[in-house]
C-alpha positions as CSV (number, residue, x, y, z in Angstrom):
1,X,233.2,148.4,125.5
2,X,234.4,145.8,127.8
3,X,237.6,146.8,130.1
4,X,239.8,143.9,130.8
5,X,241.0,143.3,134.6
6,X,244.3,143.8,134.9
7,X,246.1,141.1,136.1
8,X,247.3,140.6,140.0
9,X,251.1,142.0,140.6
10,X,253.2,139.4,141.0
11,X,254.4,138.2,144.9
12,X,257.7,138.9,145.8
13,X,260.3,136.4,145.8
14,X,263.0,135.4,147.9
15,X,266.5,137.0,146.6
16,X,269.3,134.9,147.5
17,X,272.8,135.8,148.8
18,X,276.2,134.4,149.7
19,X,274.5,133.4,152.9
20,X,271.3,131.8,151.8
21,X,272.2,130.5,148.7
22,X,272.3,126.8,150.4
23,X,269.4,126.9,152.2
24,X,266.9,128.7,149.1
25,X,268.9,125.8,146.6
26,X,267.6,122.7,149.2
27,X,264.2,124.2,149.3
28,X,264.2,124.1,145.7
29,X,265.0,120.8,145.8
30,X,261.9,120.1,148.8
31,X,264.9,119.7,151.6
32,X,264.6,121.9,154.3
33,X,267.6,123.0,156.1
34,X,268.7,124.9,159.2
35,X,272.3,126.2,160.0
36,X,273.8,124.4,162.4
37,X,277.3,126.2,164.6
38,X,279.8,123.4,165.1
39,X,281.7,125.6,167.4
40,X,278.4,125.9,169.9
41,X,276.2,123.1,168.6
42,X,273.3,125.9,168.3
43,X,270.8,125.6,165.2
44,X,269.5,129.0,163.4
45,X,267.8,129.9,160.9
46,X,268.3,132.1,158.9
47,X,271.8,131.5,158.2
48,X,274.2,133.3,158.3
49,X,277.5,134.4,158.3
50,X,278.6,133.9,161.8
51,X,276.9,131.9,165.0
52,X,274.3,134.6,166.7
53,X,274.9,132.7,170.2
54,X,278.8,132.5,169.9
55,X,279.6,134.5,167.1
56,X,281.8,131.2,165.6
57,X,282.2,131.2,162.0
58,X,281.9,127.2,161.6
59,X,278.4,126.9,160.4
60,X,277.0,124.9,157.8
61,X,273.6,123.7,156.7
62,X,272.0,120.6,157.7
63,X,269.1,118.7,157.3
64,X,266.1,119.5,159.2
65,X,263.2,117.2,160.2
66,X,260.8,119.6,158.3
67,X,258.1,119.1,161.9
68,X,257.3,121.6,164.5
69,X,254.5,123.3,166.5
70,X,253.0,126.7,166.0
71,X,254.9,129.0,168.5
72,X,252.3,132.1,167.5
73,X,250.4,133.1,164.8
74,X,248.1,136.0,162.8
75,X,245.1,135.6,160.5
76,X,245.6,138.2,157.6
77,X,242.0,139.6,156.8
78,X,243.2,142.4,155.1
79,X,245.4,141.8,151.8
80,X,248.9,144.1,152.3
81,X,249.2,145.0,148.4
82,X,247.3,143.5,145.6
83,X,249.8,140.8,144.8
84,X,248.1,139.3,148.0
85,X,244.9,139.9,147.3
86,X,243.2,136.3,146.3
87,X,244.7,134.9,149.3
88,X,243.0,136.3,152.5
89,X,242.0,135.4,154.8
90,X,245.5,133.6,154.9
91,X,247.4,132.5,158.7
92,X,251.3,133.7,159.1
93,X,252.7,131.6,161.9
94,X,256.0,132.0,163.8
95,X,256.6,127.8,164.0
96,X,258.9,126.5,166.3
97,X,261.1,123.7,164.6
98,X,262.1,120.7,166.1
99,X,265.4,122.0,166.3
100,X,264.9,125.2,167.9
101,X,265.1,127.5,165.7
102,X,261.9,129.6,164.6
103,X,260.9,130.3,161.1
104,X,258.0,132.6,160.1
105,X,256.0,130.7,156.9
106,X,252.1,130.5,156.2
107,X,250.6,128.3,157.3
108,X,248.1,125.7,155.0
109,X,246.1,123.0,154.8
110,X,242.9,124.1,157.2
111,X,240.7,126.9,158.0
112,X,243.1,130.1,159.2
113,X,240.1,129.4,162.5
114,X,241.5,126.4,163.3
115,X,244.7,127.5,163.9
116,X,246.4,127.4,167.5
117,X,249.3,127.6,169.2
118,X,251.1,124.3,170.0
119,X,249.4,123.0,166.7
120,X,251.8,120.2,165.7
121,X,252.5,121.2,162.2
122,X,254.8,119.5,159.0
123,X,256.5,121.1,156.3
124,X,255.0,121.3,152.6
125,X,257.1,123.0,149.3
126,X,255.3,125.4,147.4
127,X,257.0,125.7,143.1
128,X,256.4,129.2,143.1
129,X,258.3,130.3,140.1
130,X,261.3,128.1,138.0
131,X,263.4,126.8,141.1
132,X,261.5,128.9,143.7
133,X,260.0,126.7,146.4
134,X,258.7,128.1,149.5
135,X,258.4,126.0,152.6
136,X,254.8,126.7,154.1
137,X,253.7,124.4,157.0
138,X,250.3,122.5,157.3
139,X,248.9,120.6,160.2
140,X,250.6,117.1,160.7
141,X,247.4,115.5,159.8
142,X,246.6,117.2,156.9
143,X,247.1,115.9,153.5
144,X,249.5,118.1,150.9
């Protein structure tokens, strides 16, 4: 009698609302975007309804140059739930766009060992599920 493996629960994915609908629709589309206050002139991600340095309502998305550097990061040994399993070890970094604003993503494209801060790192679209893309960043070198 042969027992079958069941297969891996699936990853969560992201859930849009009202305020990330825009941004979740670019990635789809590979564009990634941060929310810019035209009130302030800050950037943040991620949006919003209202300006977290002026609490202005005048923000919109804009394009974003999709580079950055590696403000910190963790190596995940240790697989949170089994939808995560196949992936350890896997690196979760907090980058630092080059518009301010920070976005956590994993980060791909080299050994989680070679991972450091101020690691100059570019963005890369994931197709997760049908018009799901995740942005994950990879070093600036590296090849998608």
């Amino acid at each position: 009698m042969t027992s079958a493996v069941p297969p891996a629960p699936a990853k969560p994915l992201p859930v849009p609302d009202q305020d990330s609908a825009g941004f979740w629709s670019a990635a789809a589309e590979h564009r990634l975007m941060v929310q810019h206050c035209d009130d302030c002139g800050a950037d943040q991600l991620f949006p919003r309804l209202v300006c977290v340095r002026c609490h202005g309502r005048a923000v919109r998305l804009r394009p974003a140059a999709g580079t950055g550097t590696v403000y910190s990061c963790t190596i995940v040994r240790r697989a949170p739930s089994a939808a995560f399993a196949a992936d350890v070890p896997y690196v979760v970094a907090l980058v630092e766009l080059a518009e301010g604003p920070r976005l956590m993503v994993n980060l791909v494209g080299c050994a989680p060992e070679d991972v450091h801060i101020g690691m100059a790192v570019q963005v890369q679209f994931d197709d997760v599920a049908e018009g799901i893309s995740l942005p994950r960043f990879r070093p600036m070198d590296a090849q998608p």
